[in-house]
C-alpha positions, 0 to 999 in steps of 0.5 A: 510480494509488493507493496501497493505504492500507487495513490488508490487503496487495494481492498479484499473480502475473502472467505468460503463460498457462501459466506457473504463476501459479494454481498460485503462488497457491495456494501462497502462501496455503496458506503465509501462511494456516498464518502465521496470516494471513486470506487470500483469492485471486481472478484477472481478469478474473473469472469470474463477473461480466457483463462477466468472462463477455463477456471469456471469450467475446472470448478464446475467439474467440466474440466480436469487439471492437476492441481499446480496447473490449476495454480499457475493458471489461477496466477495468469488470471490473476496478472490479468486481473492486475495488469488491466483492471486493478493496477489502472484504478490505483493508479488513478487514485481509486479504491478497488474491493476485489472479493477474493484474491490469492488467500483464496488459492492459498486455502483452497491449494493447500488441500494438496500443495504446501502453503510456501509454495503456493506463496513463492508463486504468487511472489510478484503480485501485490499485496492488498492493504487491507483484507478481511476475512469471512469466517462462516461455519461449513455447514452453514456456507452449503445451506446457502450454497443449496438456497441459491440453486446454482449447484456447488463446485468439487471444492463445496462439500462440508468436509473440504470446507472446513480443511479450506477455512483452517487453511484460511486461518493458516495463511492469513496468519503470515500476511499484516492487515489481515482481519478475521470477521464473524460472518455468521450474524445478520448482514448488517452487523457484519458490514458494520465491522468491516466498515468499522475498521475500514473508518480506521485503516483508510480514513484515519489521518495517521495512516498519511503520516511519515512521522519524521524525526532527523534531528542531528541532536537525536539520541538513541532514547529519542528515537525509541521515543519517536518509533513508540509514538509512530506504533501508538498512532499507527503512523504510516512510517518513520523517517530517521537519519542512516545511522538510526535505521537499524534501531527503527527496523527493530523497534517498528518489526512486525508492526506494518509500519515502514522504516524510512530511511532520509538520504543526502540532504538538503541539496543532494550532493555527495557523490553517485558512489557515496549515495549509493553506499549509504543507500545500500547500507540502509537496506542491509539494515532492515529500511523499507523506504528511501527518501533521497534528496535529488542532485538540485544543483544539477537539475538547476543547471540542466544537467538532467542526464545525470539525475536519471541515471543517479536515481534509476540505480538507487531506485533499484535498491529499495522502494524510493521517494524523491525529494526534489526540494521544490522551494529551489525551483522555479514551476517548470523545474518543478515539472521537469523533476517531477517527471525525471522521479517518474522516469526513475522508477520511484514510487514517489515525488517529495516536495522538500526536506529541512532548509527549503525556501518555503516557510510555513507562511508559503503553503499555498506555493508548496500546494501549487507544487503539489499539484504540477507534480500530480500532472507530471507524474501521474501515477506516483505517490505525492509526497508533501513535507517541510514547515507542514505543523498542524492539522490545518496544514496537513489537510491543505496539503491532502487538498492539493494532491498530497497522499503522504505527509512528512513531519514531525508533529505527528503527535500534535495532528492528532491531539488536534483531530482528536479534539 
């Protein structure tokens, strides 16, 4: 399944019939709308679309399909749902709460289909990055079923449910960020919970932080060090040299986050073929992520062929952030970079690894950067990273366009915000 690279956040409340999860919905945005953030809700299977109607008509018993042909219908909903509503506003940058998504044919399919299966084809979609589930008593879902007077679908009778609610139960169990809530007390107790871990997961600076360590000096010990650090805070990756990402894959597994693996700095010289081969190396030994230096000498001296054709290969590779080394670069080399990373198929544009021009004291250069990068490459992830050292730095970045920061004094950033 893929992993949501756009610079929005993807948010899911599952749960029975009944047990709340529109009503959760609702909350939530109202309380990250008044946060000062862009939100948007939406449910599956939708409403409105051709195929959410054809849906509606199986669930309220007007229509009979077998039950693969009801999941593979489920999964055309859910492309469109995807391809035209949710893709579109993460991309923007907004927060989407999409009450359901696929835990829900998962537990409702596997009354009848094996789970794997299920999963296998729901493989292209995205995963959200935070999901909370409803957990309600059966009998407790039909009494409000009845109170509403809608009528309940073939699937809500108390004896299903409680299959579905263990299926539930199953399935989450193979996904990470994935959070059982007690749906059975009052509503505002369990909006509180939600939104409790909500204040951790999306508004915690460490999940913005690639805690970075490609000290040359780096022992092995060091590096344990780092991945122990980066686990503590929940960090949203490590970035390490080639030679450490088998190390970090093992230290970090299970752990959601991401082993990031640096490539070819600081200028991005080495040849297409040796780039590649490191590249691939890395991804035989477990890393989530690149970070590749562009060629520079060749942007510089327009050789912009090359660069896309460099980077479209080993953008096929892994999920890849470009390192433009934006302190070499005039403004406009700045934007022609930033839309050959597009171009690529990168998730992201980074500003610069060690050696870059801009020293601490430039910031506000490196901000500038920032935000020609954000109009170029509309819809990319930004990157910012170099000389970025305190909790100061980092929020001057966020402010300018960055959704992650690459650095090495993690750690210290969130003494600071403790304090």
């Amino acid at each position: 399944m893929k992993k949501n690279y756009y610079s929005g956040k993807f948010i899911v409340i599952e749960g029975l019939d009944g047990s709340g999860q529109s009503t959760q919905v609702a909350i939530l945005k109202k309380y990250l709308t008044k946060k000062g953030f862009d939100v948007i809700t939406t449910k599956e299977p939708t409403p409105n679309s051709p195929v959410g109607k054809i849906i509606r008509k199986v669930l309220d018993k007007k229509k009979k399909v077998s039950p693969p042909k009801l999941q593979r219908i489920f999964c055309q909903d859910r492309e469109h749902h995807l391809n035209n509503l949710v893709i579109p506003a993460l991309k923007q940058g907004k927060i989407v709460i999409s009450d359901r998504y696929f835990f829900s044919t998962f537990a409702y399919g596997m009354l009848d289909l094996k789970l794997d299966w299920l999963i296998k084809l729901n493989d292209e979609f995205l995963v959200p990055g935070l999901t909370f589930l409803l957990k309600v008593k059966p009998r407790t879902c039909i009494q409000r079923i009845d109170k509403r007077g809608t009528g309940r679908t073939f699937f809500e009778v108390e004896a299903k449910l409680k299959k579905v609610l263990d299926n539930y139960e199953t399935s989450v169990k193979r996904f990470n960020n994935v959070h059982i809530i007690n749906g059975q007390p009052a509503i505002k107790k369990v909006s509180e919970d939600i939104i409790k871990i909500v204040d951790k997961k999306i508004m915690n600076i460490a999940k913005l932080i690639d805690h970075t360590n490609i000290s040359l000096k780096a022992k092995p010990k060091d590096i344990i060090k780092t991945c122990a650090e980066a686990k503590k805070y929940d960090f949203r990756g490590v970035c390490v040299n080639p030679k450490y990402a088998k190390l970090v894959a093992k230290e970090l597994k299970g752990t959601g986050i991401e082993t990031i693996i640096l490539i070819d700095p600081p200028m991005g010289l080495s040849s297409h073929q040796e780039r590649l081969r490191v590249c691939k190396k890395a991804k035989e030994d477990g890393a989530d992520e690149l970070d590749i230096v562009m060629n520079i000498i060749d942007l510089k001296y327009e050789k912009y062929d090359n660069v896309l054709k460099d980077l479209k290969e080993v953008c096929r590779i892994l999920p890849t952030k470009v390192i433009i080394g934006s302190g070499f670069l005039t403004d406009d080399e700045v934007r022609i970079a930033s839309e050959i990373v597009k171009k690529a198929g990168a998730i992201c544009v980074k500003t610069a690894t060690f050696k870059d021009p801009l020293e601490n004291r430039e910031l506000k250069e490196k901000a500038q950067h920032l935000k020609t990068m954000r109009k170029a490459a509309p819809g990319l992830l930004i990157k910012a990273s170099g000389n970025i050292k305190t909790l100061s730095d980092l929020k001057e970045m966020v402010r300018a366009g960055a959704d992650i920061i690459g650095t090495s004094s993690g750690v210290k950033m969130m003494k600071q915000a403790k304090k």
